[in-house]
N, C-alpha and C positions, 0 to 999 in steps of 0.2 A: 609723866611719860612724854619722850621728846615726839615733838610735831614731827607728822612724815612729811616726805613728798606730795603725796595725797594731800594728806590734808591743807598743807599751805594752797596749793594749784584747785581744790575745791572751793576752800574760801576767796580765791582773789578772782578768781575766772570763770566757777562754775563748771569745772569740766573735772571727771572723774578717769585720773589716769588709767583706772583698771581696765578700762573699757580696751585699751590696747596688750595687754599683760599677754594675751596670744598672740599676739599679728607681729612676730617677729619681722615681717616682712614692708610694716608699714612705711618704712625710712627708706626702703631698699632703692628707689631709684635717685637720693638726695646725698648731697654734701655738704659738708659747713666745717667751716673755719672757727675754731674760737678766739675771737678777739678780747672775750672777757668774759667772766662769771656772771651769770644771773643772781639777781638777790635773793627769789623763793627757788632755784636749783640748788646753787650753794655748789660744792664740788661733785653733786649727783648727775650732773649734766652729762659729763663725758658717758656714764655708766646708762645715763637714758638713751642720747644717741644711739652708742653700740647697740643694746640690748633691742630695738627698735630696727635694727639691721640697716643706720645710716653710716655712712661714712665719715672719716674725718681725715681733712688736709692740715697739714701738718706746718707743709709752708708753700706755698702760692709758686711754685716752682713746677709743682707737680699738675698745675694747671694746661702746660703743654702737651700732657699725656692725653688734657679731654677736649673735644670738639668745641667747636666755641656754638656753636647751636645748641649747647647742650649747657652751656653758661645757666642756665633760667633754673638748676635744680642743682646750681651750688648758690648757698650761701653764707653772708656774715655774722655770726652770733656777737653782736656787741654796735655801740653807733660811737667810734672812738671822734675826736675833737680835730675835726680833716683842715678846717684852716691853720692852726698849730702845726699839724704833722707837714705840710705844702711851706711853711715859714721857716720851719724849722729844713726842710729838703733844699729853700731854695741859702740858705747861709750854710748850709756843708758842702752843698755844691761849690760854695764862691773860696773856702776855705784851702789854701793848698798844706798838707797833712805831708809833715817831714819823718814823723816819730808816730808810729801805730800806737804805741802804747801812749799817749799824750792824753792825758786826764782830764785837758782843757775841751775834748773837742766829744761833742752832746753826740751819745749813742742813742739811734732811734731806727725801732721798726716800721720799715717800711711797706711790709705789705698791704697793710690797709690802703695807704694811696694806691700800689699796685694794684687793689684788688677793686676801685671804685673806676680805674681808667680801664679797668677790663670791663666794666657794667654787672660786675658780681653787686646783689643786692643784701644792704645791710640791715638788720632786725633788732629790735630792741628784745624785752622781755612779753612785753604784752604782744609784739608783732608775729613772735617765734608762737606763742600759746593761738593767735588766728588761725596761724598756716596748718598749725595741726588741728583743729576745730573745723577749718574747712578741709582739709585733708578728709579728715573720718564721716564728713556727709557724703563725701564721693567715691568715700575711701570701698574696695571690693574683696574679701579677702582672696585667697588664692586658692582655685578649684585642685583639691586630690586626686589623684587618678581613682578610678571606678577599677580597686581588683580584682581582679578572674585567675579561675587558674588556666594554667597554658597550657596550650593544643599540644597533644601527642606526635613527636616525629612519626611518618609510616615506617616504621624499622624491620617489618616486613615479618615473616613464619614463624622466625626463630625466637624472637624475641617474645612474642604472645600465643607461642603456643604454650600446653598447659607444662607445669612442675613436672619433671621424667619423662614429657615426650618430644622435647628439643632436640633432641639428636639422631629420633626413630626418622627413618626414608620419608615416615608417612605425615614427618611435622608441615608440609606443605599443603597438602589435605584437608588437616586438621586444622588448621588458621584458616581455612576458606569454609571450612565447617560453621553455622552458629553453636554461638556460645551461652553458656547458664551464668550469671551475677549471683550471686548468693553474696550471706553476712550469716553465720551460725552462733548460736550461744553454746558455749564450749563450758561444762563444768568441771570446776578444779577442785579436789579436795587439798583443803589447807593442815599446818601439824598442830592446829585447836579444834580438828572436827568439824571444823564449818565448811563451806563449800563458795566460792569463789564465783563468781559469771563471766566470762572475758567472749568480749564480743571479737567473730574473725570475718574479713572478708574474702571471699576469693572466686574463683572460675573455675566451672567446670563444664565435663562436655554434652554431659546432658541430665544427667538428675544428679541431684547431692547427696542424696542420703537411702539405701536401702532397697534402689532397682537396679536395673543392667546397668552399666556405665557407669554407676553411681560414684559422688567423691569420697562417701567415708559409708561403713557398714553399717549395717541396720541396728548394731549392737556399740556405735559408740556414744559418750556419753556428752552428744550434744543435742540440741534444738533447731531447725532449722527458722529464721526469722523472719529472712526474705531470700527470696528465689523468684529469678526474672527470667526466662529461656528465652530461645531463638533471638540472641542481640549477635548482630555482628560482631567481633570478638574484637574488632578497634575500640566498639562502644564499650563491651562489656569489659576492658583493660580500663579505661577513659571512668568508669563507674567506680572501678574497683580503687584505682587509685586517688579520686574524690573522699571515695571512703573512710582510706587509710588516715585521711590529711584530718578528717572530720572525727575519726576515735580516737587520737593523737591528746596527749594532755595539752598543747598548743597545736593553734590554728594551721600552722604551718610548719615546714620541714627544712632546716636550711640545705639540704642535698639536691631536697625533690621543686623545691621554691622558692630561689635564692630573692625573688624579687617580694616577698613577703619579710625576710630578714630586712632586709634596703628598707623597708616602711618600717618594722618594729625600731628601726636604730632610729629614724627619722624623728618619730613619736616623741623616745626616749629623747634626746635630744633637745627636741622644740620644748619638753616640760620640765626638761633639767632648766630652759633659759628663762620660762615660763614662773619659776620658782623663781628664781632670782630674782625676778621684777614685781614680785610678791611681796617676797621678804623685804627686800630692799628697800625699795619705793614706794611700796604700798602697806606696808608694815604689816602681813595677813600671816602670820605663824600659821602653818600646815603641814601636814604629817607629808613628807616627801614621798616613801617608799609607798604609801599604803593609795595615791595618789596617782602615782603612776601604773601602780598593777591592775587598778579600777580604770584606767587607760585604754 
């Protein structure tokens, strides 16, 4: 079985990649250049970068986009041979170059010298494995918002008054009338003889079941399970609609709680990236699907 990531960086450093395999976010405020391969990354490097939510400069050009204050959380992956590259900088400089394509005349990248007169800091393989080892004693993950469901517009009579009397003179009345919360057990016969329970919620204007006013007759074939009277009829919409979102086979609705979808893609997401730095790096075979629904 080949050696993972993991494994080589547990035996050379003592530090257990997994411990990051969530924190998409950990790299997020860092950039780095690579000037060369690590020995225990091997070409896994770029893919740990990314997957850690660091960035990568491509060429030292792009350095002008970023503040120079801000220098201290780019840097160099590799400690390339600076008196060479400075010798070699200063005999092409002296060289006058008649023919580009002149095979005589030594191609060399220079952004490494670029990138040590800017004060970008260079890391070996053991330096890069500190930063991240002190990184994660200080390291905080990133607080989630605390969900709620959202406050109801006041949309005024019409809108909360009951089923069939939206349109009666008397719907303004009635919306300043309290109101009844109710949840009824509704039985359904099914075409095997058996009998079904379907729980409903809804509002009415003063009893649910079987008196004056009532929502449904004394003779239908429900239950009543809960019945709440005299709620303001903002509450008792505000209840009704809790309700709905909570007998729903998901949590949430994307019509009625778009900002619940925005978090389930989120999840999705983070564990789709979550997986890959599993599989990848940390060699951990796991049932994806059955993973994320336990989510």
């Amino acid at each position: 079985m080949a050696e993972t990531l993991r494994d080589k960086l547990k035996s050379k450093y003592n530090f257990d990649i997994e411990l990051l395999a969530k924190h998409q976010d950990f790299f997020k405020e860092l950039k780095f250049f690579r000037q060369e391969i690590y020995l225990n990354f091997d070409r896994q490097l770029h893919r740990f970068i990314k997957l850690l939510g660091g960035k990568e400069i491509v060429n030292w050009d792009q350095l002008k986009d970023i503040k120079k204050e801000d220098y201290k959380n780019v840097y160099a992956l590799g400690v390339p041979d600076f008196e060479y590259a400075i010798e070699m900088k200063t005999r092409l400089s002296e060289l006058e170059v008649e023919d580009e394509e002149n095979d005589e005349i030594p191609v060399f990248d220079w952004d490494c010298v670029k990138a040590r007169e800017l004060g970008i800091k260079f890391l070996n393989e053991k330096e890069f494995m500190d930063l991240i080892i002190d990184q994660w004693k200080s390291y905080k993950p990133k607080k989630l918002k605390n969900w709620t469901t959202p406050t109801l517009p006041p949309l005024g009579a019409y809108e909360y008054s009951p089923l069939g009397y939206a349109f009666l003179p008397e719907a303004g009345e009635l919306f300043e009338r309290p109101a009844t919360f109710y949840v009824v057990k509704i039985r359904v016969p099914m075409n095997d003889g058996s009998t079904k329970i379907v729980h409903k919620p809804g509002l009415a204007i003063d009893n649910v079941k079987g008196k004056t006013n009532s929502r449904y007759t004394s003779k239908a074939p429900l239950d009543v399970a809960i019945e709440i009277k005299n709620l303001n009829r903002f509450v008792a919409k505000e209840l009704e609609l809790r309700m709905q979102a909570i007998l729903k086979c998901v949590s949430w609705d994307g019509s009625q709680y778009p900002e619940y979808v925005e978090e389930q893609d989120r999840i999705h997401k983070s564990w789709g990236l979550e997986q890959i730095f599993l599989d990848e790096l940390v060699g951990k075979k796991i049932n994806y699907e059955k993973e994320r629904k336990e989510r």
